[in-house]
C-alpha positions in Angstrom: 42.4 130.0 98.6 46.0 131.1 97.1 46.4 132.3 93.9 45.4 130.9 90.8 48.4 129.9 88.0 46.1 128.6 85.7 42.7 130.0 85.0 40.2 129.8 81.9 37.2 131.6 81.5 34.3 130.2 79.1 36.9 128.0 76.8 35.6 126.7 74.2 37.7 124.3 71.0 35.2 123.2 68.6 36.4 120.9 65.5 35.5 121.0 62.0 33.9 118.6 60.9 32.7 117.8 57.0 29.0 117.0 56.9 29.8 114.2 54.5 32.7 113.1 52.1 33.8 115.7 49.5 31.4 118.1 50.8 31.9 121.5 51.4 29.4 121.6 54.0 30.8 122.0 57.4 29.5 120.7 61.4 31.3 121.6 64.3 32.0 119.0 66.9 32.0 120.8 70.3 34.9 119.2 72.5 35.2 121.9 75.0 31.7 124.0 76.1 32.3 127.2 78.3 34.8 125.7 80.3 35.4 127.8 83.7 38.2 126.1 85.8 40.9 128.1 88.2 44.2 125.8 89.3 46.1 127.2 92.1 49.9 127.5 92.6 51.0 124.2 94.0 47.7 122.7 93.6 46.9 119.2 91.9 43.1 119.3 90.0 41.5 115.9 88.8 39.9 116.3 86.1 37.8 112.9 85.3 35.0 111.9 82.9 34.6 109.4 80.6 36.1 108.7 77.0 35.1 111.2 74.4 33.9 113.8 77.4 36.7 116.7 76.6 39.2 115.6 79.2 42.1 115.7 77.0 41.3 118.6 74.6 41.3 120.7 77.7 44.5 120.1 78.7 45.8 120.5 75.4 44.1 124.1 74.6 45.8 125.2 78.1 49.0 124.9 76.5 48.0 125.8 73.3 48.4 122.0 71.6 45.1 123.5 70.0 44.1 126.4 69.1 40.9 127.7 71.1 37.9 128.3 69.9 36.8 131.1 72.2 37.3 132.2 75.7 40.6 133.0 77.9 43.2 131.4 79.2 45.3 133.1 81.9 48.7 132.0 82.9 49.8 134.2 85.8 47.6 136.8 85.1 48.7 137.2 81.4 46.2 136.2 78.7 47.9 133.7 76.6 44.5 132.8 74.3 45.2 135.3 71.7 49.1 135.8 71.5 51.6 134.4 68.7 52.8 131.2 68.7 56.2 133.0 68.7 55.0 135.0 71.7 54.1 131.2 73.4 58.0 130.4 73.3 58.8 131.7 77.0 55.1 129.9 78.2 56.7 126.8 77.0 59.0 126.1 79.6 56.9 126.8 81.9 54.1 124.5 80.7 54.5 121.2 80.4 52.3 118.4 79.5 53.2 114.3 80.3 51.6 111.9 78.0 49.4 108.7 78.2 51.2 106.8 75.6 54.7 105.9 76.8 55.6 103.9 73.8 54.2 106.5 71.5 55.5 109.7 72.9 59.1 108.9 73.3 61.1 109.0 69.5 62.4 105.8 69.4 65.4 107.0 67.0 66.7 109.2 70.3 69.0 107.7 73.3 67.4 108.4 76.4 69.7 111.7 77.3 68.6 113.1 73.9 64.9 112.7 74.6 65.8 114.3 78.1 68.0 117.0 77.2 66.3 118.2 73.9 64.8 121.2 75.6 67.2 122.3 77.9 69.3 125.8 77.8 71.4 125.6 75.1 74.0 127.7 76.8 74.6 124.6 79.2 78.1 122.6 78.9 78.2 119.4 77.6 79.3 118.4 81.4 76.3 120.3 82.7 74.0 118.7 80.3 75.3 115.2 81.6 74.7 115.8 85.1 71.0 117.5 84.8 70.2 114.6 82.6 71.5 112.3 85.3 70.0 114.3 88.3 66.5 113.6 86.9 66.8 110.0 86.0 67.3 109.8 89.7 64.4 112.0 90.2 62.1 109.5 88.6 63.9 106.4 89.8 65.9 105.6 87.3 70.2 105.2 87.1 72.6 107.1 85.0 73.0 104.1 82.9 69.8 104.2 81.4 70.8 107.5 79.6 72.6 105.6 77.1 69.9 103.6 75.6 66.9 103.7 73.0 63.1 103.8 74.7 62.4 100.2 73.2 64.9 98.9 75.7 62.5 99.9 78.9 59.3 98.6 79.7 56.3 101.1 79.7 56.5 102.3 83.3 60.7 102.9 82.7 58.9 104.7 79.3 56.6 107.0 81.6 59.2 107.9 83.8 61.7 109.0 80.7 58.4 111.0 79.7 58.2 112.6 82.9 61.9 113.1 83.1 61.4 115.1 79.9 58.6 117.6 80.9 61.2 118.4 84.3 63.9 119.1 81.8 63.0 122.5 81.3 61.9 123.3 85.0 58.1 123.8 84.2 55.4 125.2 86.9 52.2 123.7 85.6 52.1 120.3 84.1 49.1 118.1 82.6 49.3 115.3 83.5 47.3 113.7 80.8 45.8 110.1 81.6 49.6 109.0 82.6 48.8 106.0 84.4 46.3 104.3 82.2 48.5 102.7 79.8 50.3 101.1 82.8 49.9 98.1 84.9 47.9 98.6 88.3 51.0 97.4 90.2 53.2 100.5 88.6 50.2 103.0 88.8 50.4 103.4 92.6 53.9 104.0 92.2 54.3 106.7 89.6 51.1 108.6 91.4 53.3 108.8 94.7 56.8 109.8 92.9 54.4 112.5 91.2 53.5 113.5 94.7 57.0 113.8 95.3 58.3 115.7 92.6 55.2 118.3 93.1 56.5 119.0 96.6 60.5 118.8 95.4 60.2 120.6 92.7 57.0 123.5 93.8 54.7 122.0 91.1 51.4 122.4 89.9 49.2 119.9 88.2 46.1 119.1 86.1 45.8 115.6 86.5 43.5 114.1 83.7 42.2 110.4 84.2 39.3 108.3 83.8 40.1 106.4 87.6 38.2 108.6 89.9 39.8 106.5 92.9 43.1 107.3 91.6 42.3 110.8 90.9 41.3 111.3 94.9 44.5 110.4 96.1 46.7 112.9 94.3 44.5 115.6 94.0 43.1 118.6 96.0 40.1 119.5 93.9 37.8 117.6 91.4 36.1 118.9 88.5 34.0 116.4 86.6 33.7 116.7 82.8 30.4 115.4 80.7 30.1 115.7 77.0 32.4 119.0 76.8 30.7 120.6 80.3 32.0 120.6 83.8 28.9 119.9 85.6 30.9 119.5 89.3 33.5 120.3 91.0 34.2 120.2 94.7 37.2 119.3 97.1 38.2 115.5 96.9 37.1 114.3 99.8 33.8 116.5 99.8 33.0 115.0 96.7 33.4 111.5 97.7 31.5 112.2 100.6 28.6 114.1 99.3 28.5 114.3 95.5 25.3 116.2 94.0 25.3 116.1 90.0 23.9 112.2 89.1 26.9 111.9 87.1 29.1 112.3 89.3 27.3 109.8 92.1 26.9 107.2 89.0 31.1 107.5 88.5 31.4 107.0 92.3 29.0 104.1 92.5 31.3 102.5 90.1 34.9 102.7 92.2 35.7 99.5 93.9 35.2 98.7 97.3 37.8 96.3 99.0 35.5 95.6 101.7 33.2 92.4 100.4 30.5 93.1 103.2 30.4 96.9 102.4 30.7 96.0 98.8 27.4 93.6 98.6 25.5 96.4 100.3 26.2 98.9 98.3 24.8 100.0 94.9 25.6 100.8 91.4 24.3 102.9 89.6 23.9 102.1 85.6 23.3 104.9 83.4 20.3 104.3 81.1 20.2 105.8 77.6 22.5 107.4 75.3 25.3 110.2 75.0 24.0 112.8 72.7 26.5 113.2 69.7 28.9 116.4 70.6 28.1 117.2 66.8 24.3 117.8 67.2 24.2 118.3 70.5 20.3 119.0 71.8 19.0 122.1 74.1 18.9 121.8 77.9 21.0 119.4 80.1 23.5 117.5 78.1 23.5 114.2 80.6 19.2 114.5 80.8 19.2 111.6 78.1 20.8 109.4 81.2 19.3 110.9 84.1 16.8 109.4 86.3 16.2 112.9 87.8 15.5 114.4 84.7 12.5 117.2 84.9 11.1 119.4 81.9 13.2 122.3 82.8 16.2 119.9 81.9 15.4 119.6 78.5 14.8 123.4 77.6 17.4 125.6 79.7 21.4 124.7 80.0 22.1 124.1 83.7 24.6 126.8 84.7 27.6 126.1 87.5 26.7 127.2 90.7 28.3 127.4 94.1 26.2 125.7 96.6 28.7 125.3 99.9 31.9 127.0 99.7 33.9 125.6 97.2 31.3 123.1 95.8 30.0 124.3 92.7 27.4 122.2 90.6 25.2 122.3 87.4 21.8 120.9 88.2 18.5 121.6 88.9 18.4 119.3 91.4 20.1 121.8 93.7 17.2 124.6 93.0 14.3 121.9 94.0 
């Protein structure tokens, strides 16, 4: 494997939460648990889960969108977890992030070029600026023409490519991709997966790709990790884990994908989780899926399952792989 670009080590962002209304009593909601992840230079990671798992916090502690809790965060080999937010200005540029909202992340009081051109060098000509803006409209299949207008003149696919348009703007290295697709219709998500293929090989890029769409989240990406309740509790190559999953979780997301064969479809089966998350507030000992699991044992409700490598490259947290 090349070298990693991105690499945390036990990351953890817990929020603050008040016990209950003017009190001065304090909880902690843990988002993020003791993350480890590594994302290598030209490599796209999924990372997938359900609402409210940690998906998105992730991504945004990266880039430092939130502060850390604890742990490290490498960016070519420099630890960024600690430094200034001053010291975070050249990281920037090389960090980008695309949102999931297209109608909420562009400012609808900017024309297109503004939105686009906002964080390039500001020792670029007027001319210079024009073309580069230009240049990536056509990059994200968009015309020249479309510079001069507001976002509420394009639909939300037109939005998301502005958006990603943006992030290129300052020629980034790492981007995270955060849910980008979900707010758009299936008939445009096929379409904005591939150009983001295509502008990962034209432009050397490397991505975290964040989505709830485990189908969609095999076709662009090289590596899976699979989030539960603040944990990663798999991670694997995409087609190993399609093919031979391990953690219950992750086999109860896959028996969920759609299968366009109706023969193959009848004869296979879902799985439905029983039971309910645990509150990432109060958050019990042991196994944080054991609540759900049909596996559960005693050992899962006493000891924290720790990620283990169990075929090279395939790392999981169970106790299912010790029986």
């Amino acid at each position: 494997m090349g070298e990693a670009l991105v690499e945390i080590k036990n990351l953890k962002k817990y929020f603050t939460m008040k016990k209950r209304l003017f009190s001065r009593e304090h909880s902690y909601l843990q988002a993020v648990d003791d993350v480890d992840l590594a994302i290598m230079k030209g490599e796209t990671v999924g990372l997938v889960g359900e609402s409210g798992c940690g998906k998105t916090t992730v991504g945004r502690t990266i880039l430092r969108l939130y502060e850390p809790t604890d742990g490290e965060i490498f960016f070519s080999g420099e630890n960024i977890a600690r430094i200034s937010q001053k010291d975070m200005l050249p990281y920037r540029k090389r960090m980008q992030i695309i949102f999931q909202d297209p109608y909420a992340s562009l400012d609808p009081r900017l024309l297109v070029k503004e939105i686009i051109s906002e964080g390039m060098d500001k020792s670029l000509t007027k001319r210079e600026v024009q073309k580069k803006v230009a240049f990536l409209l056509s990059k994200v299949g968009l015309n020249s023409e479309h510079a001069n207008r507001f976002p509420h003149e394009f639909s939300g696919g037109q939005r998301q490519r502005i958006g990603i348009a943006r992030a290129l703007a300052v020629e980034p290295e790492f981007i995270v991709c955060d849910e980008p697709i979900s707010a758009l219709d299936v008939s445009i998500q096929a379409q904005v997966v591939n150009m983001l293929e295509e502008l990962q090989d034209d432009f050397g890029l490397t991505y975290l790709f964040i989505a709830h769409d485990i189908s969609m989240v095999k076709h662009i990406s090289d590596r899976i990790a699979v989030m539960y309740l603040g944990k990663i509790v798999e991670v694997a190559e995409s087609n190993e884990l399609y093919n031979r999953s391990v953690h219950p979780y992750t086999q109860a997301l896959l028996s969920s994908v759609p299968i366009p064969d109706p023969v193959e479809a009848r004869q296979s089966k879902r799985i439905i989780l029983q039971g309910d998350v645990p509150s990432p507030i109060d958050i019990p000992p042991g196994c944080r899926f054991r609540s759900r699991c049909r596996y559960a044992m005693e050992i899962c409700g006493k000891e924290t399952p720790v990620l283990e490598e169990i075929d090279p490259g395939h790392f999981v947290a169970c106790y299912l792989t010790k029986k």
